[in-house]
C-alpha positions as MATLAB code, in Angstrom:
seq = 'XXXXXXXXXXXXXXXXXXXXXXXXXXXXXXXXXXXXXXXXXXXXXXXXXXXXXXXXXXXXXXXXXXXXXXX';
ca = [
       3.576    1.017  -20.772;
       5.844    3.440  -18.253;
       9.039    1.309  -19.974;
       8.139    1.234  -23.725;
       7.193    5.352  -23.160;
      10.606    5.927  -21.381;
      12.702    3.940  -23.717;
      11.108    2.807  -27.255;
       8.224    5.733  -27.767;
      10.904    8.749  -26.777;
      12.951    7.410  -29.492;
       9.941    7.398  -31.841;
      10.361    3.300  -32.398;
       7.326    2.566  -34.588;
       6.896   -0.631  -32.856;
       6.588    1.002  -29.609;
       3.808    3.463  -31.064;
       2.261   -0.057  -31.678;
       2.732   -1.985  -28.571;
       1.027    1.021  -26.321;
      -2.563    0.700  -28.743;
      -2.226   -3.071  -28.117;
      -1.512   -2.548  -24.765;
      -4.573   -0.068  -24.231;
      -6.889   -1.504  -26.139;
      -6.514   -5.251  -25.034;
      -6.761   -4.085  -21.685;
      -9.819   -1.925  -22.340;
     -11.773   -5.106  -24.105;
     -11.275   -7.210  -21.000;
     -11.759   -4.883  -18.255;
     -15.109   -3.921  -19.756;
     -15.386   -7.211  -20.550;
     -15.073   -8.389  -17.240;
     -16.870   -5.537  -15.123;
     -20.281   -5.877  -17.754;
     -20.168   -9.372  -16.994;
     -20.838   -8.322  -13.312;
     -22.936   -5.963  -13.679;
     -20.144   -2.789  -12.794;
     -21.220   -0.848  -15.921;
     -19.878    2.043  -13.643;
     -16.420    0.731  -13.985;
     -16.620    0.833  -18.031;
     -17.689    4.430  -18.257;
     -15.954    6.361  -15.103;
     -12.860    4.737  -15.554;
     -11.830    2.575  -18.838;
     -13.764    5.398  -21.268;
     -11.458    8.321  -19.493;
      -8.737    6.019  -19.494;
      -9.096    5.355  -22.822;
      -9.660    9.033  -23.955;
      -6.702   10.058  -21.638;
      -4.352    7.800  -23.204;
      -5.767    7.656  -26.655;
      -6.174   11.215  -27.571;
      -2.401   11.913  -26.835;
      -1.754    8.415  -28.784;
      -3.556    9.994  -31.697;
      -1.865   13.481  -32.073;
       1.886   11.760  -31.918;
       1.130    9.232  -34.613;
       2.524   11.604  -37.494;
       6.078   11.111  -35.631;
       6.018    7.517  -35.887;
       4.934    7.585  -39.624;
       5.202   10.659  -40.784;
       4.198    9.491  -44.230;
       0.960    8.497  -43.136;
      -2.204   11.300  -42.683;
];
């Protein structure tokens, strides 16, 4: 994610805008995945819910300079 945000999402790449929800989101799915499966429900909400907010929420606001024909 530190490359494609350094390289691809400064020059507003759409792709890039792409690859980092993929990125978070996959990642998201099977960490929780994993840490409900044992039981570390602590895991999914201190740390991939803020993650996920952290991330997302910034995500969100820049979308209208990746498609600016969109919203």
């Amino acid at each position: 994610m530190i490359f494609i945000s350094e390289n691809a999402f400064e020059r507003r790449e759409p792709w890039a805008y792409q690859a980092m929800w993929v990125g978070m989101i996959s990642w998201c799915l099977v960490d929780s995945g994993i840490s409900i499966f044992y039981g570390a429900i602590h895991n999914v909400l201190i740390i991939n819910l803020v993650a996920l907010a952290l991330i997302g929420l910034p995500l969100l606001m820049t979308k209208r300079h990746f498609y600016p024909d969109s919203i």
